[in-house]
N, C-alpha and C positions, 0 to 999 in steps of 0.2 A: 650488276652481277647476276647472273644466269644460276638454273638450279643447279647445273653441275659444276659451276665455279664456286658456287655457295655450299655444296657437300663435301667437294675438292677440298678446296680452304681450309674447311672447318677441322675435318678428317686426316688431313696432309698437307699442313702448313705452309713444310718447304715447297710444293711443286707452283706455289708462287714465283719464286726463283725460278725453276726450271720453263716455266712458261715465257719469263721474260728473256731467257735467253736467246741471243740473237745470231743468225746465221753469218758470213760471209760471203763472196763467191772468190771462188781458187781457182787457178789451173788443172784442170785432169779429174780432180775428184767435183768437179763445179762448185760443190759449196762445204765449208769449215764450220765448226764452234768460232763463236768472235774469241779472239786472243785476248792477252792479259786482263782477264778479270779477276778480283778479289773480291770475297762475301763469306756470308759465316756458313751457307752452304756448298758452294763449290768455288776451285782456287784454276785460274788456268793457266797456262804458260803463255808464252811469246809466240809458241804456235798455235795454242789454242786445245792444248792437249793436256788432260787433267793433270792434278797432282794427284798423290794419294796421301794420306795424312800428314801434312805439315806440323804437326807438335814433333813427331818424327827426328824431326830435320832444323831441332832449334838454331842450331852453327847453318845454316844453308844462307845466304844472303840473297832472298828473293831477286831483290833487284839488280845484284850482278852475274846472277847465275838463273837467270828464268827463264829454265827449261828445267821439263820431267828427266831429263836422260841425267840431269846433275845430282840427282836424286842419289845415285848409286854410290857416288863420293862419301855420302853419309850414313850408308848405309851396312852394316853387320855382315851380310851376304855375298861371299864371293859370287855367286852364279846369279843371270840373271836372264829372264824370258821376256816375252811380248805379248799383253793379254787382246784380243785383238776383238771388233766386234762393234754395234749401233751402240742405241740408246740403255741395252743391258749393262754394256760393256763399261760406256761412259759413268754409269752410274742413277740414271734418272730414276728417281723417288726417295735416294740415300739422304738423309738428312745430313750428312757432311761426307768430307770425303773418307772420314773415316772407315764407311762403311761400304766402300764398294769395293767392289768383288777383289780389282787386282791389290786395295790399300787390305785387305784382309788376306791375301794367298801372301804377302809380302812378310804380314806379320805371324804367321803360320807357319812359316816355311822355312828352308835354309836359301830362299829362291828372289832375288827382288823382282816385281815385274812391274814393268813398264804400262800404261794403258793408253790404249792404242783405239779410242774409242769414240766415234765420233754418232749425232742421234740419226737417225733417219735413213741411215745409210744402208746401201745393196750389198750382197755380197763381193760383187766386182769392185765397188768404191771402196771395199774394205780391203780387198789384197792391193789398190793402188796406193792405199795410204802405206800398209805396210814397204812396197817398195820403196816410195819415197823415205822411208825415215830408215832404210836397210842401213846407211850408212853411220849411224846411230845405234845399230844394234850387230856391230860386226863380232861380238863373244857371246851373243845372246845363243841358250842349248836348249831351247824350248819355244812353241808357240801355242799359243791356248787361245782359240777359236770360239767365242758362245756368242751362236749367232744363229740365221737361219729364219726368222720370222718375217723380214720385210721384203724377201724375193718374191714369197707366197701372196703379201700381202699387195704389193705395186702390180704383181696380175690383174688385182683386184680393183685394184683402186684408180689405175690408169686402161682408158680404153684402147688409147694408141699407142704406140713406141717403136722403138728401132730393134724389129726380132732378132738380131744377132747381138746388139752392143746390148738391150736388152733396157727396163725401166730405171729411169729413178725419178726421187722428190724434186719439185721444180723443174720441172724438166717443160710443161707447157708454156710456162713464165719464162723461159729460158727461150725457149724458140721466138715466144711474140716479144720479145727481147732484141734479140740476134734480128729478126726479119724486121720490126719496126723501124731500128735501127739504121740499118743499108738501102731503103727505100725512096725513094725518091720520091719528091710531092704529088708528081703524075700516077704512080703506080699506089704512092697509099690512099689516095683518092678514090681508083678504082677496087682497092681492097677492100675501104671503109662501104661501100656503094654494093662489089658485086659478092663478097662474102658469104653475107646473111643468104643469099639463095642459092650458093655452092657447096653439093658434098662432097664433089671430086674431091682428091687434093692436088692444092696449086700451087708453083713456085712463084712466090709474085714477085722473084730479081729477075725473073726470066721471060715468064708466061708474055706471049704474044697474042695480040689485037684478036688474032680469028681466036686462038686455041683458047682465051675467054670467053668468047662470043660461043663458041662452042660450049664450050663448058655450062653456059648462063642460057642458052636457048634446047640444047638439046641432053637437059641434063639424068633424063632417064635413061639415057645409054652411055651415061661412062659412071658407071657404081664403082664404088673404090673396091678396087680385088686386093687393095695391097694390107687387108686387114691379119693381123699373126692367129695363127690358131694356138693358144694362152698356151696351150698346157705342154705342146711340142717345144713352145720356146722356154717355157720353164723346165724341161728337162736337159737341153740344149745348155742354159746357163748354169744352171747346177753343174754337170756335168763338164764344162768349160773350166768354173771357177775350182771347182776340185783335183781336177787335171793341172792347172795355174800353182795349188798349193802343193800338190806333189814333185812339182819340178820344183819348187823352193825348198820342199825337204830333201829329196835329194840332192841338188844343188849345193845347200848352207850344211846338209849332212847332221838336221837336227830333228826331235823329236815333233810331231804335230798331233794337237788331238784336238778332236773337234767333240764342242757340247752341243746339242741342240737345246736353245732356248726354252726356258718355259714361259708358257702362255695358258692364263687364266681357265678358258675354256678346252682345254686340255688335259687340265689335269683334277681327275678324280676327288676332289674331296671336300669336307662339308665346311660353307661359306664362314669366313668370321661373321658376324657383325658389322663391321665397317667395311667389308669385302661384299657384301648383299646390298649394303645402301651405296657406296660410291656406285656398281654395278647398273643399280636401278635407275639413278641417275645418269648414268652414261649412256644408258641403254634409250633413254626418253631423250635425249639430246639428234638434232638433227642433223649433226657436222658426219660428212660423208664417211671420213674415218673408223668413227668409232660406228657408223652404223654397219661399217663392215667387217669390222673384226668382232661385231656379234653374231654375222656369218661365219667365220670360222668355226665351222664345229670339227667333230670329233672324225667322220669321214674324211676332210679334207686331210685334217691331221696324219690318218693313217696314211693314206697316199701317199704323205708331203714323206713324214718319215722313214719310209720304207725308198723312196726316191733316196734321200739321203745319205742310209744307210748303205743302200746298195755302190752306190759311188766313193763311199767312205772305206767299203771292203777292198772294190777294184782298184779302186789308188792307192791303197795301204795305210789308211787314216785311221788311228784309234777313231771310235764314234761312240758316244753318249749323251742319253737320250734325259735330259734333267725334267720331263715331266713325266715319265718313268718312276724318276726316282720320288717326286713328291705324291707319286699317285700309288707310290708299294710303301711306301711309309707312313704313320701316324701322321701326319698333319693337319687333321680335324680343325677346324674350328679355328684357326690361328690364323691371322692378320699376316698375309705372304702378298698381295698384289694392290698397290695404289689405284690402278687400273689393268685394263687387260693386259696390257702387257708390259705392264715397269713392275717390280718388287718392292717391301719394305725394308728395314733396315734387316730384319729377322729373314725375310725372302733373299737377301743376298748371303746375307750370311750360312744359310740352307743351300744355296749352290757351291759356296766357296765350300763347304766342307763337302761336296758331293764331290768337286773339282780335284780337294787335295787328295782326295783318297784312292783315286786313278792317275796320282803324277808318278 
């Protein structure tokens, strides 16, 4: 165990759990939460899509009804929403499901919501999951969006990608996947072989004898042009995905509000104790992630936000900015983030009442 698993641990139990949890790969959104798991910190369905507090739901019979949408059968609340969103959304850091954002709007509210919440995930993989499960949410008069951090951050984190469909996680693993796959012995021969000295980029189902031999002898003149300039295609997908959810409010003819995430380095206020050492430890760690979301600072922030918001006015999107709100309020000193960017049980429950008090 490493020093930031060993302050992790020590400091946030559960994110033991959370670490073991393991991906799938799906159709359309490429990869899922693994399905039906049970543990004392998180519960998932048969799709792979959280619960929210199962004490709730004593009469629910897991096993004949395992799905979140069965949820509502047992639940007080005529009406009911779609909390939508990554790793915020899903719940990572909550010590049970009790405590993530949509199992607290649920108990709060006259409102059930559904959590629609998968980790890792782009904006774009986030309104495809909502489509997929449209069919599950046909009374639903609400959608509640907290999200917004990992479009900023796959700029960052991935050098290459598809400028218009735009990044996501796995997505390198994906391709030498796909490619390794359909290759034939002769051509992955010459991949394994002419690779390492190629920066073009090559189709190796296709590439022919010369336009290798080119590629491999005269490689100072074909530089790759087809590199994206980051920040035009990050305003292109914003501005895409926002457009995407507009037509869905108009369309389903329901409310939409979008929160922007909070994130550590964002927002104004003074460290817990356990918020300074998990930090310092994150920060000394070498895994490419977290050494870049200690690059996010305060200017990106701005930029990112005001992108946002300006998309969120033209489309007609309630917008709210949740490190606004912990950064104009007392929050001093108080244990809000496991890491940069998951909450504690106290950090979800500060969004949920930031959430209910704009429905």
């Amino acid at each position: 165990m490493n020093k930031f698993q060993s302050v992790r641990y020590k400091l946030a139990p559960q994110m033991r759990d959370y670490d073991k949890l393991a991906n799938i790969w799906k159709p359309f959104v490429m990869f899922f939460n693994q399905p039906n798991i049970k543990s004392r910190v998180y519960n998932l369905d048969k799709f792979g899509l959280r619960f929210n507090d199962l004490s709730n739901f004593k009469k629910l019979d897991i096993e004949k009804n395992n799905s979140i949408f069965n949820e509502k059968l047992f639940s007080k609340s005529e009406k009911t929403a779609a909390l939508v969103g990554a790793s915020s959304v899903f719940g990572t850091g909550a010590t049970s499901d009790a405590f993530t954002v949509s199992s607290i709007l649920s108990k709060k509210t006259n409102i059930h919501f559904f959590n629609l919440g998968c980790s890792a995930f782009s904006g774009f993989q986030e309104i495809i999951l909502f489509q997929s499960f449209i069919n599950f949410l046909k009374n639903t008069k609400m959608i509640v969006i907290l999200s917004g951090l990992n479009d900023l951050f796959l700029m960052k984190y991935l050098s290459t990608f598809d400028p218009v469909l735009g990044p996501h996680y796995f997505s390198q693993r994906y391709i030498k996947g796909m490619v390794q796959s359909t290759l034939s012995w002769k051509r992955n021969l010459a991949k394994f072989i002419f690779s390492p000295f190629i920066q073009h980029e090559v189709y190796w189902n296709s590439v022919k004898k010369k336009e290798l031999f080119n590629f491999f002898f005269k490689k100072n003149e074909f530089k790759n042009t087809n590199l994206p300039n980051k920040e035009e295609v990050l305003k292109n997908i914003v501005k895409k995905n926002f457009q995407l959810w507009s037509n869905i409010q108009k369309g389903m003819g329901i409310k939409i509000i979008y929160f922007l995430q909070p994130f550590a380095n964002w927002c104004e206020k003074d460290l817990s104790d356990e918020e300074k050492e998990i930090f310092d430890a994150t920060d000394s760690h070498t895994h490419k992630p977290y050494q870049i979301a200690k690059s996010m600072d305060k200017a990106a922030y701005i930029n990112y936000k005001n992108l946002i918001e300006e998309n969120c006015n033209y489309f007609n999107l309630d917008f709210v900015d949740c490190n606004d709100y912990i950064n104009n309020n007392n929050f001093n000193k108080q244990w809000l983030f496991v890491d940069r960017w998951h909450l504690t049980d106290l950090g979800y429950k500060i969004v949920s009442d930031l959430i209910i008090s704009k429905l």
